[in-house]
LUMZA-960361 format. One record per residue (C-alpha): residue in three letters; x, y, z. Coordinates in steps of 0.1 Angstrom, whole numbers, padded with zeros to 4 digits, always signed. Example, Ala and Ser with C-alpha at 12.3 -4.5 7.8 and 13.67 -1.06 7.14 Angstrom:
<rs>
ALA+0123-0045+0078SER+0137-0011+0071
</rs>
This chain:
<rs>
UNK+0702+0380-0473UNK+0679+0397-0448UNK+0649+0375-0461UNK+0666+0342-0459UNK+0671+0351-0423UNK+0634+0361-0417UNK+0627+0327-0433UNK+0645+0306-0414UNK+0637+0325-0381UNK+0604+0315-0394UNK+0609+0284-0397UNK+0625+0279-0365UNK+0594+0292-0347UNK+0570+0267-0363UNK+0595+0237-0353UNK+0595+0249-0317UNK+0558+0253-0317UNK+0553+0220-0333UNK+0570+0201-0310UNK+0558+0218-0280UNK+0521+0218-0282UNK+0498+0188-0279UNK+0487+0182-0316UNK+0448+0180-0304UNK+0446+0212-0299UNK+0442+0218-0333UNK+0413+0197-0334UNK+0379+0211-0332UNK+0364+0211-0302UNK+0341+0181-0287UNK+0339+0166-0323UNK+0360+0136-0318UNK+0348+0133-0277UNK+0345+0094-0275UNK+0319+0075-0259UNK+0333+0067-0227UNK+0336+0104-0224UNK+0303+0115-0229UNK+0295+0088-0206UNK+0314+0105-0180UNK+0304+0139-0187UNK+0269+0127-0176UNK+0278+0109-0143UNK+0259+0120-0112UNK+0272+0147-0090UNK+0283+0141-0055UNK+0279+0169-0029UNK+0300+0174+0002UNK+0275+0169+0037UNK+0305+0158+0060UNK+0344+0150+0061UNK+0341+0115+0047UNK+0365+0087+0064UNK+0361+0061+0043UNK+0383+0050+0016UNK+0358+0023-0004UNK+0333+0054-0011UNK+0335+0076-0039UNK+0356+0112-0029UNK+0346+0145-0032UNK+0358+0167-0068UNK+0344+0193-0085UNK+0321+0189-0115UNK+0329+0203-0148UNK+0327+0190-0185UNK+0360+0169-0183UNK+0355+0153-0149UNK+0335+0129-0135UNK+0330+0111-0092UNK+0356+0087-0084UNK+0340+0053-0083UNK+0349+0033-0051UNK+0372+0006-0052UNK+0353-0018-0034UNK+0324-0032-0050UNK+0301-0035-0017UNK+0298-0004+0001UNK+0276+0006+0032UNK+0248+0037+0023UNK+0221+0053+0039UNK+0189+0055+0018UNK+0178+0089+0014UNK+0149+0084-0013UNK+0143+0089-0052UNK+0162+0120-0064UNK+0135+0150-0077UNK+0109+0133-0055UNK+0074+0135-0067UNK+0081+0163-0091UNK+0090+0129-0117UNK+0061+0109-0127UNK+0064+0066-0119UNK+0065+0067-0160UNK+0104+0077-0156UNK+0106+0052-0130UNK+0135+0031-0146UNK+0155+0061-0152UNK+0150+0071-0116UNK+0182+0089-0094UNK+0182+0073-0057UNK+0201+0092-0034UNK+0222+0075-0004UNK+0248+0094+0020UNK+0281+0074+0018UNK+0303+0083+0046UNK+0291+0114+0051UNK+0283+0125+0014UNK+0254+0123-0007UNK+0254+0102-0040UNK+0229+0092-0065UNK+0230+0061-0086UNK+0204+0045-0103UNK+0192+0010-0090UNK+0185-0022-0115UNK+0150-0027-0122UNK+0156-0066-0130UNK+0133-0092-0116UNK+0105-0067-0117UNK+0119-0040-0090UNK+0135-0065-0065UNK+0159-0041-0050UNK+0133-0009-0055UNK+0113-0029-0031UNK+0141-0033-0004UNK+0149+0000-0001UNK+0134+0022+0029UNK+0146+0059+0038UNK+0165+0061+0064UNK+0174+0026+0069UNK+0213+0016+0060UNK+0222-0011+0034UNK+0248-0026+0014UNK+0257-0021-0022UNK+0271-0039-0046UNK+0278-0011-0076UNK+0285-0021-0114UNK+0297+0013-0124UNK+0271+0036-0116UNK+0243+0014-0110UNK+0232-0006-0080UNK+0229-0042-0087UNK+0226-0059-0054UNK+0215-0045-0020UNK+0205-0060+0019UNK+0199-0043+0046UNK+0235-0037+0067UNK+0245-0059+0095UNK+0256-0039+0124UNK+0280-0047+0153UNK+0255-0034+0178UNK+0223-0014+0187UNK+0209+0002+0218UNK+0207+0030+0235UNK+0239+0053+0250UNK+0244+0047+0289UNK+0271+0063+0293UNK+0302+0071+0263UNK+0336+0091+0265UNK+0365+0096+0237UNK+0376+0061+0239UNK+0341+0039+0241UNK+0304+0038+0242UNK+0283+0019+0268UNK+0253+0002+0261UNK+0233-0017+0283UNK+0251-0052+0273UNK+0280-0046+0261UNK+0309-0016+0254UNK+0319-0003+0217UNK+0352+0013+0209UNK+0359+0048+0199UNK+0390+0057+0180UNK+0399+0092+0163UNK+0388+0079+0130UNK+0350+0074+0138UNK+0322+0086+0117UNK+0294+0099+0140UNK+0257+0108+0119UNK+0222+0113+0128UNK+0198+0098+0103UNK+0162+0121+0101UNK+0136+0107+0083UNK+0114+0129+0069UNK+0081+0126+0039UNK+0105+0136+0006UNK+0137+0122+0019UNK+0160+0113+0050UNK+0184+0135+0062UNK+0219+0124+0070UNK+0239+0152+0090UNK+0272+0150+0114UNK+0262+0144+0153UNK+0277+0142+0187UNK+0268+0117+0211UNK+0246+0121+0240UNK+0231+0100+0268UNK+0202+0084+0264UNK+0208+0084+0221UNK+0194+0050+0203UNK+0224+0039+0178UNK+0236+0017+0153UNK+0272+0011+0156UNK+0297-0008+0127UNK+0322-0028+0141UNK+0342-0026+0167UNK+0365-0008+0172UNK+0333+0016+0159UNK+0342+0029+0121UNK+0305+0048+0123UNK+0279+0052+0144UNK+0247+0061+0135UNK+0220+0079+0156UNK+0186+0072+0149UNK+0150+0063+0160UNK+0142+0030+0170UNK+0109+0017+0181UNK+0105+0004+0219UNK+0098-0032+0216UNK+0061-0038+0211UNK+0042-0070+0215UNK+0007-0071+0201UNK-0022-0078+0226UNK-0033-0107+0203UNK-0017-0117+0174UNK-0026-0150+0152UNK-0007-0184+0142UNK+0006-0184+0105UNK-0011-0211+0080UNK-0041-0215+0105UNK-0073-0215+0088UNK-0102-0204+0111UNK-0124-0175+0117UNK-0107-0172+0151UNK-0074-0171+0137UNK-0082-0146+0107UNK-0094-0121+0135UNK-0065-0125+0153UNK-0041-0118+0127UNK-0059-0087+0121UNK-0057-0077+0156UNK-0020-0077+0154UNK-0016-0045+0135UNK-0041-0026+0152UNK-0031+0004+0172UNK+0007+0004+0160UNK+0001+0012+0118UNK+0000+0041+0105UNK-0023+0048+0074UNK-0001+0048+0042UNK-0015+0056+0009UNK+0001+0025-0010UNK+0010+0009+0019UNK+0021-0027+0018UNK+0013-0023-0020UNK+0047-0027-0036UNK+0067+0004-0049UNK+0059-0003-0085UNK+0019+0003-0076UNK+0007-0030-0090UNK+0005-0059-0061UNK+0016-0067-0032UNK+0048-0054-0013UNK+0074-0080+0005UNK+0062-0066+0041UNK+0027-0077+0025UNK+0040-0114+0021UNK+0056-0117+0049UNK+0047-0138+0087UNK+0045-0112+0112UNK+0045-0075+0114UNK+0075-0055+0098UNK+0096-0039+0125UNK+0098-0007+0100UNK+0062-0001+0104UNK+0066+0000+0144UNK+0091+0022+0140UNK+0072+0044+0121UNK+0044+0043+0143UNK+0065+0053+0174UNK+0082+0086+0154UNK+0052+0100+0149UNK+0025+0116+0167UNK-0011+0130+0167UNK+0003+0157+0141UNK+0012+0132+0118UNK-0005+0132+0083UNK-0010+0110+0055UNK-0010+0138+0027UNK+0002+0176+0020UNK-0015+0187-0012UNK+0005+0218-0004UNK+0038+0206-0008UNK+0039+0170-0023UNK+0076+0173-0023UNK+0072+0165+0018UNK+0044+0144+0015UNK+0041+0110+0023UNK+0014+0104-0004UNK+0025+0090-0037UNK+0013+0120-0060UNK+0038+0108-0088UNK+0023+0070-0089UNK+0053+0053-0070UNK+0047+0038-0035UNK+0082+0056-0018UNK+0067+0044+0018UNK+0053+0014+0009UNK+0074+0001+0039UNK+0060+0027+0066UNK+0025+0016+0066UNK-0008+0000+0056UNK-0038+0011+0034UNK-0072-0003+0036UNK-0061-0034+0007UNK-0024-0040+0016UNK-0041-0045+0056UNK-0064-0071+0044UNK-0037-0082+0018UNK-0011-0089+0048UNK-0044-0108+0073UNK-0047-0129+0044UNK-0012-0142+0035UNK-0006-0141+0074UNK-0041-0161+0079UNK-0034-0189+0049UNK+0010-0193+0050UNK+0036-0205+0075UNK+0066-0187+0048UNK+0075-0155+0039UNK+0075-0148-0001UNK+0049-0165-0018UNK+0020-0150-0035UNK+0005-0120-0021UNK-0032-0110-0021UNK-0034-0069-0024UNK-0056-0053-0051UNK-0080-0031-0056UNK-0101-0025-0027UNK-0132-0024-0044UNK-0124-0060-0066UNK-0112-0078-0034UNK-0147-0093-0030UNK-0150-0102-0064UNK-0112-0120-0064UNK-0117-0138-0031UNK-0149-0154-0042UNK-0149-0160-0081UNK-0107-0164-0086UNK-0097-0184-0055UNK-0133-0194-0045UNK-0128-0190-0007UNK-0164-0182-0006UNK-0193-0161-0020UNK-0198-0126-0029UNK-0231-0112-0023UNK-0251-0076-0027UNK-0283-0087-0011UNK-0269-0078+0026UNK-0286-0069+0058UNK-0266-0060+0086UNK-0278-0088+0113UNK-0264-0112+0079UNK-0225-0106+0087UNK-0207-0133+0101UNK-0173-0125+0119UNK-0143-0124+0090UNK-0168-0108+0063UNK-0154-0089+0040UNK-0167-0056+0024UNK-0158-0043-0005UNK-0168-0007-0012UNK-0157+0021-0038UNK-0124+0033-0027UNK-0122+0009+0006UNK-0127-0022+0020UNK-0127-0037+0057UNK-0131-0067+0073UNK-0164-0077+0101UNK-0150-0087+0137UNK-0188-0088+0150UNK-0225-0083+0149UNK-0240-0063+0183UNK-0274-0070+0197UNK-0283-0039+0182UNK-0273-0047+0146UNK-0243-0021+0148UNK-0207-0042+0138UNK-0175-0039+0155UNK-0154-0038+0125UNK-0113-0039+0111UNK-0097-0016+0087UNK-0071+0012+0078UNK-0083+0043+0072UNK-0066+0081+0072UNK-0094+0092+0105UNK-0088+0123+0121UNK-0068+0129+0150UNK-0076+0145+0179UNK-0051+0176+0165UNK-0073+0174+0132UNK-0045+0157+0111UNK-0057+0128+0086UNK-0034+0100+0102UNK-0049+0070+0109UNK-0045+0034+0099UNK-0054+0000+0114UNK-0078+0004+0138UNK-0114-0012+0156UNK-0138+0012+0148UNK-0180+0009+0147UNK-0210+0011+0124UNK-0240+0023+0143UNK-0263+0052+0140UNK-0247+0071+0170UNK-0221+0068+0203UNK-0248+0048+0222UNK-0244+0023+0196UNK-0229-0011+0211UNK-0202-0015+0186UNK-0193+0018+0193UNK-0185+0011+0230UNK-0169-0021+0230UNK-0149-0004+0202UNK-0140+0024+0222UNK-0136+0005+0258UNK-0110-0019+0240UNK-0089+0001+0224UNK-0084+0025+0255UNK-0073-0005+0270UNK-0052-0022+0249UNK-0039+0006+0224UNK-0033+0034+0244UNK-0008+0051+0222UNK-0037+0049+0195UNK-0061+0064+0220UNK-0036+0096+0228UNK-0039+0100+0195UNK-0072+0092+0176UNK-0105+0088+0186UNK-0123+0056+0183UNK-0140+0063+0149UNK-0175+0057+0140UNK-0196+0051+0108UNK-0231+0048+0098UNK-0239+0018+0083UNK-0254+0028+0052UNK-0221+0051+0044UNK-0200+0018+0048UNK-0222-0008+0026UNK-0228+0012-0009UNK-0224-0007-0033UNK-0218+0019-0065UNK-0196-0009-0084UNK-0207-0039-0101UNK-0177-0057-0084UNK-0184-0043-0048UNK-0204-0065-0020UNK-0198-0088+0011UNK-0176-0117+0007UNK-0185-0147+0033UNK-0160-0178+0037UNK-0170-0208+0024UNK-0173-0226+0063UNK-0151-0261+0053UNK-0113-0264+0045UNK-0119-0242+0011UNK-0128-0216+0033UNK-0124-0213+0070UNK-0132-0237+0098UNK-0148-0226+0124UNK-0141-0249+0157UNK-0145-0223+0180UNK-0180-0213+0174UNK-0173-0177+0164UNK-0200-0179+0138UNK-0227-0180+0169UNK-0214-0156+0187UNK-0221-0120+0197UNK-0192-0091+0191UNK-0191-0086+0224UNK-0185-0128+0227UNK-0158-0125+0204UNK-0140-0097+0216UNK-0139-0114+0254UNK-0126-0146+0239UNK-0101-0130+0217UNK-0086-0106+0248UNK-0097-0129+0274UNK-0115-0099+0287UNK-0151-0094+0287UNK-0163-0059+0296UNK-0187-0057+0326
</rs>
């Protein structure tokens, strides 16, 4: 009697259990985990940087093996660019599989970015700029830059509105306040407060965020040139029109993929990002740290991050060429290998002749050299065969930093050199930023026409329509000639 009790006390227990507790519990662990699952399991991890306010941006959780971020709702949301995620500690070989970070709303996300149409969107992006995305799950498939309600700098503000110079934005207690810090290895996003005086970037009005950052004072070029105009006049004004403001980038203007030509580099006129650049740095400013690539602006991983910021010595004569030959933004571009640029411009597009027999009272203004590991463009012969000359190039500052970039510098044997002065004299004058900064470089001659590569030599314009006209008799004329005409100021 005892044991039929026990039994069916038993028995009891082993209904009640049964019904009680969820049946996979009993299954082994992970081994049936579906897809979607594992998918989840290896979603990106958001971190907290600030209270976040808006709804249509994915929310803060914690991470652990059975939780993933909350997607937004909305499809388009509004992100600040913050740069590739392990940033060059990952080789360009990854590059498809790339993390890129942005700060939604105050917190920091990574997603990877669609590599259709050959990097499109890669070649958008810029740290520290805002843009809209348009998400498919965990990728971003479409971006532009963000539209804001206004920009300027803070007059005067309280709680309840901000005054700029032409008009007044609306506070209320929901507003987003951030300072955007761009920085070599990524842009820093971090809560603010206002303060007189602050350049901004204000969505919508009432103001949902503000953002605080550096923007360039408006900068006209001494002399710039006229899109689609084919002269030798022309060509040396379009590559007067990044002088003094462009910063030396290694990759510059290249695209981010490292294989041709960037959008700034095929497009009229001078990308405002590259002002802006040029205005938030100073003499200290360098185009490498072999000491810490992770806060370097060189691409030591193969990908061109700040292909945006700046100009090396082929994206510069890339961008004077499209600007020199189009009237439209987005056709075929023209950066490549310094040293084959020569070779290309003559033998591919036949826009002249390539030649290795030089001597230096030979160069004609809008010559193009094309050495091992650089190439730069003539402006003009001196009387005393030194040549005024165009290029980028990382010269020293006068702190001793490698900065540099687009600049009129001099070939001549020593400072009493002609080149050298009229170099010096005009960029004192007209790029005086530039001149706080860097010293008007010189060069021997010899150093800057080796020709170690079969492909190297000077490339001269075929002088008809194939080439470039020449109406204005630049051909004839002195550096010193030139150089009046083109500022309409001849040195005494």
């Amino acid at each position: 009697m005892n044991r039929t009790k026990r039994l069916i006390s038993l028995l009891v227990v082993i209904i009640l259990v049964w019904l009680i507790v969820p049946s996979d519990m009993f299954q082994p662990a992970d081994h049936n985990m579906t897809e979607e699952v594992a998918v989840q399991k290896a979603s990106p991890v958001i971190t907290s940087i600030a209270p976040h306010k808006q709804e249509s941006v994915p929310v803060e959780i914690e991470t652990t093996e059975s939780s993933q971020p909350e997607i937004p709702q909305d499809p388009v949301i509004r992100g600040v660019y913050l740069g590739v995620q392990g940033y060059n500690t990952i080789d360009a070989l990854y590059k498809d599989s790339f993390g890129h970070r942005f700060n939604i709303g105050g917190r920091e996300v990574v997603y990877q970015v669609s590599n259709r149409d050959d990097y499109r969107l890669h070649n958008l992006l810029a740290e520290g700029y805002v843009f809209d995305l348009t998400l498919e799950g965990e990728m971003v498939i479409e971006l532009s830059p963000s539209l804001p309600e206004a920009t300027g700098s803070i007059i005067r503000f309280d709680r309840e509105q901000i005054e700029l110079s032409d008009r007044t934005i609306a506070l209320t207690n929901e507003t987003s306040i951030y300072r955007i810090t761009p920085q070599a290895g990524g842009a820093v996003v971090t809560q603010s407060e206002l303060q007189i005086g602050d350049p901004l970037i204000v969505f919508n009005d009432p103001a949902d965020t503000v953002y605080l950052r550096f923007r360039a004072q408006p900068y006209i070029a001494p002399v710039k040139g006229q899109p689609g105009l084919r002269t030798v006049k022309n060509l040396l004004q379009t590559a007067l029109e990044p002088v003094g403001t462009t910063l030396y980038i290694y990759g510059g203007a290249w695209n981010w993929q490292d294989d041709g030509s960037s959008l700034p580099a095929r497009t009229i006129g001078l990308d405002p990002k590259m002002v802006d650049f040029f205005q938030s740095q100073n003499e200290n400013y360098s185009y490498i740290d072999q000491a810490v690539p992770t806060a370097s602006f060189f691409p030591h991983s193969r990908y061109n991050q700040y292909y945006f910021a700046g100009m090396d010595c082929s994206g510069y004569v890339g961008w004077v060429l499209y600007n020199t030959f189009n009237r439209e933004s987005g056709g075929d571009g023209y950066v490549e290998q310094a040293e084959t640029m020569a070779e290309t411009f003559s033998r591919i597009y036949d826009y002249g002749s390539r030649s290795r027999a030089i001597d230096r009272y030979q160069f004609l203004p809008g010559d193009i050299f094309s050495m091992s590991g650089h190439v730069w463009m003539c402006l003009g012969v001196c009387q005393d065969g030194s040549i005024v000359i165009l290029h980028s190039t990382p010269s020293l500052s006068y702190a001793g930093f490698a900065g540099g970039g687009v600049q009129l510098s001099a070939l001549g044997e020593n400072i009493h050199a002609e080149a050298y002065r009229l170099a010096d004299e005009y960029n004192r004058k007209y790029y005086p930023d530039w001149s706080s900064r860097y010293p008007t470089l010189l060069a021997s001659y010899d150093s800057y026409t080796e020709m170690q590569g079969p492909v190297t030599g000077k490339f001269s314009w075929h002088q008809d329509q194939t080439g470039l006209l020449d109406p204005d008799g630049y051909r004839d004329m002195s550096a010193a000639d030139i150089l009046a005409d083109l500022f309409a100021w001849p040195l005494e």
